[in-house]
C-alpha positions in Angstrom: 0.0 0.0 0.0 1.2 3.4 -0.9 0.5 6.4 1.4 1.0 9.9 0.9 1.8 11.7 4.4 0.1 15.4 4.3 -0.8 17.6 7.3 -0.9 21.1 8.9 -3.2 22.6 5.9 -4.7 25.6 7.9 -7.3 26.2 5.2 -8.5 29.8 5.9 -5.1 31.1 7.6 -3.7 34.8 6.8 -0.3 35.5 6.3 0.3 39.1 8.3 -3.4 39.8 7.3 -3.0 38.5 3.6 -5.8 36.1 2.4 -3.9 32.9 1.4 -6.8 30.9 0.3 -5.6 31.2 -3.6 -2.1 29.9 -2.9 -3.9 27.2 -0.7 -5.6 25.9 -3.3 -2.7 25.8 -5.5 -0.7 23.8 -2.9 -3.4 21.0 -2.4 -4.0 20.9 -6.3 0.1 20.1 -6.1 -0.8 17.6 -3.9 -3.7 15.3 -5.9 -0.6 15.8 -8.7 1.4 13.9 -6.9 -1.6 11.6 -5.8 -2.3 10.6 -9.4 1.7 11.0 -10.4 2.2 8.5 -7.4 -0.6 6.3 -7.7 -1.3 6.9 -4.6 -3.7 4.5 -2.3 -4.5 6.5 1.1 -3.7 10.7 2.1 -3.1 10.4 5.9 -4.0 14.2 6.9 -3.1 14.4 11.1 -4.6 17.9 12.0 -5.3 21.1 11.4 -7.3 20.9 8.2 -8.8 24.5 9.1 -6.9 27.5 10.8 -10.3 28.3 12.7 -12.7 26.4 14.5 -15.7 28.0 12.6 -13.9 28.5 9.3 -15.5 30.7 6.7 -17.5 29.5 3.7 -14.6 30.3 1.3 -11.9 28.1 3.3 -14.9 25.2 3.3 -15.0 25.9 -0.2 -11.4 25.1 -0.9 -11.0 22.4 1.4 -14.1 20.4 -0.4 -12.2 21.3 -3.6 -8.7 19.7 -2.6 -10.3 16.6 -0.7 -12.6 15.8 -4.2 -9.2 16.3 -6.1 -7.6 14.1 -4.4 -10.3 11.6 -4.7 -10.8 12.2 -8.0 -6.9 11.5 -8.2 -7.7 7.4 -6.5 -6.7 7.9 -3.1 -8.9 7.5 0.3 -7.7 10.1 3.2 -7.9 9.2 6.8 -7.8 12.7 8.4 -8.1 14.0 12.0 -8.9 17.3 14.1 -5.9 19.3 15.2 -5.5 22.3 18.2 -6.8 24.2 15.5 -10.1 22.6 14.1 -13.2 22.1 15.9 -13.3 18.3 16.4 -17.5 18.7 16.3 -17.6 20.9 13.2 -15.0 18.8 11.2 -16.3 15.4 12.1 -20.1 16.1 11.1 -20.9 13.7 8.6 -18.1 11.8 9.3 -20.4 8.5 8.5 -21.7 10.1 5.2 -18.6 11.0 4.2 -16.7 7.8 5.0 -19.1 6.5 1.7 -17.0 8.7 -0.2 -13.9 8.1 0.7 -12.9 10.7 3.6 -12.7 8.9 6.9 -12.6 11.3 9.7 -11.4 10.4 13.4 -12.0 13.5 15.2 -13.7 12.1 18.8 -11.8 9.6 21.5 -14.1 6.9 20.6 -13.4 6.7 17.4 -9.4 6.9 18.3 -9.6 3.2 18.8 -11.7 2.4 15.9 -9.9 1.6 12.8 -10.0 2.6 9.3 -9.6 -0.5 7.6 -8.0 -0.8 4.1 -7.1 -3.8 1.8 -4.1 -4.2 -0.9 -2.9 -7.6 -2.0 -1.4 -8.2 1.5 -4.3 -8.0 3.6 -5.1 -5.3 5.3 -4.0 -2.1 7.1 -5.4 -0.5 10.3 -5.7 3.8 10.4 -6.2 4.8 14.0 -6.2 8.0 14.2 -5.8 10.4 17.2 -7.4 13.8 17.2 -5.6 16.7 19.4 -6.7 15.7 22.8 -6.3 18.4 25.3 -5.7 17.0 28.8 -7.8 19.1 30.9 -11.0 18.1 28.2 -10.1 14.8 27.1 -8.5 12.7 30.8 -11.8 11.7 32.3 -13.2 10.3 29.5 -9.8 8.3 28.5 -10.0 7.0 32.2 -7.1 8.5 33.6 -8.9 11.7 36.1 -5.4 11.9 37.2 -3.4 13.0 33.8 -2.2 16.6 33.6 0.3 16.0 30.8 -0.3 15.6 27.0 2.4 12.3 27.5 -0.1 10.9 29.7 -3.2 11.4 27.7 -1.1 10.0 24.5 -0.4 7.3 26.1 -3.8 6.7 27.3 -5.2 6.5 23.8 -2.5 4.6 22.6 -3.5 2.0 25.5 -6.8 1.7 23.7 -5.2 1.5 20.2 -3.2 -1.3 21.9 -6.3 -3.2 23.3 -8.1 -3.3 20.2 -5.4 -4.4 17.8 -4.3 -7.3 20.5 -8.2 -8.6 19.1 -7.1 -8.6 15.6 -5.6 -10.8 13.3 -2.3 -9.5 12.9 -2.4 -6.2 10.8 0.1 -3.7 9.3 -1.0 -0.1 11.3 -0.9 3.4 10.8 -0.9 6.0 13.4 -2.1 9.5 13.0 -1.3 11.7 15.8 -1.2 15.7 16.3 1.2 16.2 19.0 5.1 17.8 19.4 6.9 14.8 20.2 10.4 15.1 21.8 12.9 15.7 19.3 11.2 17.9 17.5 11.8 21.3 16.6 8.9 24.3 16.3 9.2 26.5 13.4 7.5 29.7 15.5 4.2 29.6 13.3 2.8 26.7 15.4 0.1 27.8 18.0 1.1 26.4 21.4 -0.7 23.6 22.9 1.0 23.7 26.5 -2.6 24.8 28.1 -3.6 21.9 30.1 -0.2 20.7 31.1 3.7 19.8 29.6 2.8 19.8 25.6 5.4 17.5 24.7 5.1 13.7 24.4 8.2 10.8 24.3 8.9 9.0 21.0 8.3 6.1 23.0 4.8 6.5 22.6 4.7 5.0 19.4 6.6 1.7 19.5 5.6 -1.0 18.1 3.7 0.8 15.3 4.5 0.6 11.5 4.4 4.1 10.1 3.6 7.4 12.5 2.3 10.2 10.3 2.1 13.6 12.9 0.7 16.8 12.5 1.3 19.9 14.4 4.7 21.1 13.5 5.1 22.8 10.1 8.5 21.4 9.2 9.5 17.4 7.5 10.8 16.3 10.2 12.5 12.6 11.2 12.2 11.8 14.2 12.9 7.6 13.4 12.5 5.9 10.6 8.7 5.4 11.2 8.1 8.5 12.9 7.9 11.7 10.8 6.5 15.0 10.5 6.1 16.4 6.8 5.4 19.7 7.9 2.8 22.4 6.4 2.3 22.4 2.5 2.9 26.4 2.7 5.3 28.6 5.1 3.6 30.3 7.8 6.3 32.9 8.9 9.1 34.1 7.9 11.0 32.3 10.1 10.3 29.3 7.7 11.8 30.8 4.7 14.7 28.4 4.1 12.2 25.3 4.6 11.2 23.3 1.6 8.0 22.2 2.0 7.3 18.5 1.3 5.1 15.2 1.8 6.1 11.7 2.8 5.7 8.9 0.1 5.4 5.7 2.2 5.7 2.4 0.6 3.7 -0.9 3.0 4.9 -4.3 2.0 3.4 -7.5 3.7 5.7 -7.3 6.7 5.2 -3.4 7.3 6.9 -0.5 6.5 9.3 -0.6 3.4 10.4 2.8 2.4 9.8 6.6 2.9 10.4 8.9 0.2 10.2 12.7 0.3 8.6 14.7 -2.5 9.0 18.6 -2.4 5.9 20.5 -2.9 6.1 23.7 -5.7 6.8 26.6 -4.0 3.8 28.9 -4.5 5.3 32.5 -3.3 8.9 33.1 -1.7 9.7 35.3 1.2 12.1 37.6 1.5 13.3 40.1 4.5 14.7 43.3 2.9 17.0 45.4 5.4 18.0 48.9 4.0 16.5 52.4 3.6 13.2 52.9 1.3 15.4 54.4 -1.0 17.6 52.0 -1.1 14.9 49.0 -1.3 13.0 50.9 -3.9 15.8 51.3 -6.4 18.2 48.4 -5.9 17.8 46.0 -8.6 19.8 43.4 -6.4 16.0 43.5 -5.2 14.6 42.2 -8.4 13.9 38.7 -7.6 12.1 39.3 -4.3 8.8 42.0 -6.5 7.0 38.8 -6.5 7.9 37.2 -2.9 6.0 38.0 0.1 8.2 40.6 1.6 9.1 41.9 5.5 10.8 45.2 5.6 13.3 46.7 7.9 13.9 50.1 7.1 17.1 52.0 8.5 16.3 55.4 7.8 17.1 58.0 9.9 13.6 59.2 10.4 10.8 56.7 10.3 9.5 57.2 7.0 5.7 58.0 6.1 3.7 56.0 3.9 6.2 53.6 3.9 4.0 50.1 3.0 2.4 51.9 0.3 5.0 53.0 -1.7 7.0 49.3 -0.8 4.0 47.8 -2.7 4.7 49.9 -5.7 7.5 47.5 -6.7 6.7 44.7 -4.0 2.6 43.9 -4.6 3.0 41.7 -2.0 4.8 43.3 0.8 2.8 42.6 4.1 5.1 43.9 7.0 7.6 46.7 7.6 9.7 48.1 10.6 11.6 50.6 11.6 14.9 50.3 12.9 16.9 53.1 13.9 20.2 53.1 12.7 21.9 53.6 16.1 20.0 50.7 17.4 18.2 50.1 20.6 20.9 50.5 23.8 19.5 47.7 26.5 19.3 50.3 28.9 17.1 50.2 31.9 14.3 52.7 31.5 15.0 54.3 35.2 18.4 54.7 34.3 17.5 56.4 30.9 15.5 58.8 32.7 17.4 59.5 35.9 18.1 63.4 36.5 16.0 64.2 33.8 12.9 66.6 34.1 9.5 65.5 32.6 9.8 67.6 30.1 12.5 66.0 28.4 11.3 62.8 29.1 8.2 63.4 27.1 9.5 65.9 24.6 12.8 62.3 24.2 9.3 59.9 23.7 8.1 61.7 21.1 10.9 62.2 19.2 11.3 58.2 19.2 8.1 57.3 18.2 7.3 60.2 15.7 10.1 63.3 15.6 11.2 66.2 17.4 7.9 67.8 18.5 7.4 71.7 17.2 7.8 74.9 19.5 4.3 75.1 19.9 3.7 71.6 20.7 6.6 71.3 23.6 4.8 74.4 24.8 1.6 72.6 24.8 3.5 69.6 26.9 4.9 72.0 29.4 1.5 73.2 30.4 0.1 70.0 30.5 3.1 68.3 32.8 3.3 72.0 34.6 -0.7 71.5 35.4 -0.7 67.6 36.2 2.7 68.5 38.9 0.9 71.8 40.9 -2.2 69.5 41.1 -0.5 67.2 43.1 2.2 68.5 44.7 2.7 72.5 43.8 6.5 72.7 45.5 7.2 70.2 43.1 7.2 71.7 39.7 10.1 71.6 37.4 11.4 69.0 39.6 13.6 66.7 37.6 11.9 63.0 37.1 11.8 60.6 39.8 11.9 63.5 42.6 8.5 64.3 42.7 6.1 63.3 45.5 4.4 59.5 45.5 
């Protein structure tokens, strides 16, 4: 049996406020490519399908799109509820949709309950694991007592464990949505430490034949049977180097054979720019990055106004920009930078930082003000230099 392992898909997410829907779609058509390229027999899909619990009608709309594709393309998908999908919402018409094709395991009882599939070797057992939060999920696995994710994962793997000791022996698949130990977060995942230590021990998984988790948007390898592939599209910048990918996993009549990687197109770049508008607006060196999604620190001298809007003259797709001073920011402690110093100049130094030297008549305005504010509370006080003045 031949399985392609695909997860993380956060139908619906924004990238800095950007739509991504569009280059969604493109990645998941990339992926019923490789389905029908492949030939394909299951899509194991461990969590996160949506970015929301309620997603809107146009992610629903995609994510319909890129599961018929990929049945169109011959391949069943086994798919679970991540931190990020409402178990309830995802699994409705879980039965219905089993008829089709799409078997979803997004409640504890089902965790246990097998998706059964036959190739010329018999057949292979899905059990897959939603996102089980501790504080939600330990009294109904029987264990009031858990506080960790470790425990609860291991709870439902009891169960797995139980039910296949009542089978003939089968080849299994486990689909899980958890940060195992070992692993290493990309910064665009949403914690899942609520409820007690988020991480669970590789451990956890012996004895199975292929582990395919969700949750962390890099391919990762944490064993030869237990892998992350990562998100189809970057999430942050911080995953700018990545290559995203999917897991092509070969099951012979003993077990696991082989894993194979297969990179995914890359739909947009990203690209951090570092210089002065001028400079990012006119240096060709720039050229490759008009079409990239594009962060912006600018090193002017003065923060510069309008700034995004003239970026996206040459970079459409520019969807963040900062300001760093060219002098950097000392690491000094506030009371120190202020020590000695009369309100006055305190105020009149913030505004300078966070929008320029304040006018004549505007410091004059600030002198009244901090002149009025002082002889309210403590008239002896005024023009006392900051950090004198009465509690």
């Amino acid at each position: 049996m031949r399985m392609l392992h695909t997860s993380d898909w956060h139908i619906g997410r924004t990238f800095h406020g950007v739509d991504l829907l569009a280059d969604q779609a493109h990645s998941l058509a990339a992926i019923a490519e490789l389905v029908a390229e492949e030939s394909i027999d299951v899509v194991v899909l461990p969590g996160d399908v949506y970015d929301r619990s309620i997603p809107s009608a146009d992610a629903i709309a995609v994510c319909n799109r890129g599961f018929e594709a990929i049945r169109a393309a011959g391949a069943q998908i086994v798919a679970t509820s991540g931190n990020h999908d409402s178990p309830t919402r995802l699994g409705a018409g879980a039965s219905f949709a089993a008829a089709g094709g799409l078997h979803l395991r997004t409640t504890i009882a089902d965790a246990n309950r097998p998706v059964l599939l036959a190739d010329e070797h018999g057949f292979v057992a899905f059990y897959g694991i939603p996102y089980l939060e501790p504080e939600i999920t330990r009294a109904e696995l029987g264990v009031p007592q858990a506080r960790s994710h470790a425990e609860i994962l291991a709870a439902a793997m009891d169960r797995i464990r139980v039910d296949l000791a009542g089978r003939d022996s089968l080849r299994t698949v486990v689909l899980a949505h958890a940060f195992v130990v070992g692993a290493q977060a990309t910064g665009s995942e949403r914690s899942i430490s609520v409820g007690g230590v988020e991480t669970v021990p590789l451990a956890a998984f012996a004895g199975i034949d292929y582990v395919a988790l969700g949750h962390l948007h890099s391919p990762q390898t944490l064993s030869e049977s237990v892998r992350y592939c990562g998100s189809p599209l970057p999430y942050s910048f911080a995953e700018s180097s990545h290559r995203k990918a999917v897991w092509i996993v070969e099951l012979d009549g003993s077990g696991l054979h082989s894993v194979r990687r297969r990179d995914l197109p890359l739909v947009r770049g990203l690209s951090t720019l570092t210089g002065t508008l001028d400079e990012l607006l006119t240096d060709a060196g720039h050229n490759a990055a008009e079409q990239h999604y594009v962060s912006a620190v600018l090193t002017d001298s003065a923060r510069p106004v309008d700034a995004m809007r003239k970026l996206r003259e040459r970079f459409p797709y520019a969807v963040h920009v900062e300001w760093a001073r060219p002098e950097g920011n000392p690491e000094l402690r506030y009371r120190e930078r202020v020590h000695g110093r009369h309100d006055t100049e305190v105020a009149r130094s913030f505004l300078t930082d966070v929008r320029g030297e304040p006018s004549a008549g505007e410091a004059a305005w600030l002198e009244r003000a901090l002149a009025a504010a002082v002889a309210e509370r403590d008239p002896v006080a005024v023009g006392a230099p900051a950090g004198e003045l009465s509690a």
